[in-house]
C-alpha positions, 0 to 999 in steps of 0.5 A: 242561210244569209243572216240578215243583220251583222253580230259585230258590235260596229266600231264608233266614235264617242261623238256618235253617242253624244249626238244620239242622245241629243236627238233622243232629248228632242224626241223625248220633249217632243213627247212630252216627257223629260230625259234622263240617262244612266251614267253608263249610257245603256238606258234612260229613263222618261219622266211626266207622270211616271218613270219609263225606263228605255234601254239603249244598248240595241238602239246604239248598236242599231244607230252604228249599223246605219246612216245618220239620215235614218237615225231620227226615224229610229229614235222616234219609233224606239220611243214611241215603241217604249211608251207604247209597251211601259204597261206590258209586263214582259221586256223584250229586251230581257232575254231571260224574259222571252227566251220562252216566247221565241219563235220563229215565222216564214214569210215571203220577202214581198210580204215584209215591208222593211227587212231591215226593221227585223230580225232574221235569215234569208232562206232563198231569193224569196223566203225569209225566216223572222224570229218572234215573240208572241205574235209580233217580230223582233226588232233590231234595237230589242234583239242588240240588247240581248247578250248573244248574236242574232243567230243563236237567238234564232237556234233558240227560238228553233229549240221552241218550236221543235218542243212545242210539237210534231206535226201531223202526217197524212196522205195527200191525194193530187191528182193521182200522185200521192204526196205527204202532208204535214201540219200543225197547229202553229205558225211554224210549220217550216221550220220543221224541214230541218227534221223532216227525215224524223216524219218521213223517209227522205231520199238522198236527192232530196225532196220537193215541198209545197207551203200552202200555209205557214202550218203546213207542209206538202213534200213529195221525194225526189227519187225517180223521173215522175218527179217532174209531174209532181212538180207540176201538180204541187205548182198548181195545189200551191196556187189554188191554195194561194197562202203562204207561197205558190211555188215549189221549192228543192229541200236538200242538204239543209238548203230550201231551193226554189224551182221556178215554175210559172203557170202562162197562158198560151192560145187560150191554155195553160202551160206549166213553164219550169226553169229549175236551178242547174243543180237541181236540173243535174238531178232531173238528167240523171234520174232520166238517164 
C-alpha cells in the first residue's frame, strides 16, 4: 500500500521559516487578530478578545513539502481551521487526545477533492484508505504535529477499528451463487479485509470482494473456475447497489487488486467486458486448466 504523504521532516533554510511567519502575521491581521509566536517557534498565539493558541510544527513541515505559491492557501486554511475550532475541546494536534478517535475510511480517489489535503495510503488505482477522527479527516499540518509518521498513526487508527467490533456474517444469495456478507455498524468495514481469514475460510488464491458500502462487505472465494460467473454477479450486485464502488476488486497476500469489469451495452444488450490484471488472469488459466 502507497503512502501518500513522506515522514521525513524535509531539509529547510531558516529563511523559509521567517518568510512563513511573515505571511502568518498578514493572515493573522487580516483576521482581525494580533500575532505572537513561542520563541522556539512551534506555536503562536491569536490575540483580540481571547488568546488562541495555534500549533505550527505540522503547518511547518507541510509548508516544506510544498511550493511557495501554495503556502498562503495553506496559511489561511490552518488559521481559519484554528479559530473555527478554539471552542472545541479536543486538539487534533495532541496525539494523546484523539489516538482514541482515530479511524480510518475508504473512499474512492473520485471522491476526494484534494489527496493532498489528507492523510492516508492508496489501496489501488481507485481506492484510497483516509485516517479520521470522528467523523472528519486529518489534515497534514495536524497529523505533522504528532510525534510518529503518518503510518503508524494509521496502524493506530487500525487498532481502533478492530476493537470497536466483529462484523456480522450472513449468506448472500446472487442469483444462484451463494457469497458471504459482512457488515457492521461503522464506516470501516474494509479494513476488516486484513483479518478476513478470522470471518471466513480463505483459499490460498484469494478472494473476490464487492464494497457496496463502507460498512459492508461482499467476498466470495477464488477457488474453482465458477469464479468467473461470480465476477459477473458481484459486478452487477455493486452497480444496482451504487455505494461506495461498483467494481470487483482480488483480495490477495494483503493486497486489494482491482478487476476490471465494465457493464456495455451492444445491439440493444448488455455485456459484461473483464479485463482482469495479468496476474489474476494467471489464476483464471490455471483453475481452467
Amino acid at each position: 500500500m502507497k503512502f501518500f504523504r513522506r515522514d521525513r521532516e524535509p531539509s529547510r533554510r531558516s529563511v523559509e521559516d521567517v518568510d512563513l511567519d511573515s505571511l502568518l502575521s498578514l493572515v493573522a491581521d487580516s483576521l482581525g487578530y494580533t500575532c505572537v509566536f513561542a520563541r522556539d517557534g512551534g506555536s503562536l498565539t491569536l490575540g483580540g478578545g481571547r488568546e488562541i493558541l495555534v500549533r505550527l510544527a505540522g503547518l511547518r513541515r507541510e509548508a516544506g513539502r510544498r511550493s511557495r505559491e501554495d503556502w498562503p492557501v495553506l496559511v489561511s486554511e490552518h488559521l481559519a481551521n484554528a479559530v473555527a475550532a478554539a471552542d472545541d475541546l479536543l486538539d487534533v494536534c495532541d496525539l494523546d487526545q484523539v489516538k482514541p478517535l482515530l479511524r480510518t475510511r475508504v473512499e474512492s480517489v473520485d471522491a476526494v477533492e484534494d489527496l493532498t489535503r489528507v492523510v492516508g495510503r492508496s489501496l489501488n488505482g481507485d481506492l484510497v484508505e483516509l485516517l479520521t477522527v470522528g467523523a472528519r479527516f486529518v489534515r497534514p499540518e495536524e497529523a505533522g504535529c504528532w510525534p510518529i509518521p503518518s503510518g503508524q498513526a494509521l496502524d493506530l487508527a487500525l487498532a481502533n477499528v478492530r476493537e470497536d467490533e466483529r462484523l456480522a456474517i450472513s449468506s448472500l444469495d446472487l442469483s444462484g451463487l451463494q457469497a458471504w456478507r459482512l457488515s457492521g455498524r461503522t464506516v470501516a468495514a474494509a479494513a476488516h479485509l486484513r483479518w478476513l481469514s478470522q470471518y471466513v475460510s480463505v483459499p490460498e488464491d484469494g478472494m473476490l470482494v464487492i464494497l457496496p458500502d463502507p460498512a459492508t462487505l461482499v467476498v466470495y472465494p477464488v477457488d474453482g473456475i465458477g469464479v468467473v460467473r461470480a465476477i459477473e454477479r458481484m459486478r452487477v450486485h455493486a452497480e444496482r447497489a451504487a455505494g461506495l464502488s461498483q467494481q470487483v476488486y482480488w483480495w490477495h497476500e494483503g493486497r486489494l487488486t482491482l478487476i476490471r469489469a465494465d457493464i456495455v451495452i451492444q445491439d440493444g444488450q448488455a455485456r459484461l467486458v473483464v479485463a482482469p490484471p495479468p496476474e489474476f488472469a494467471r489464476v483464471l488459466a490455471r483453475l481452467a486448466a
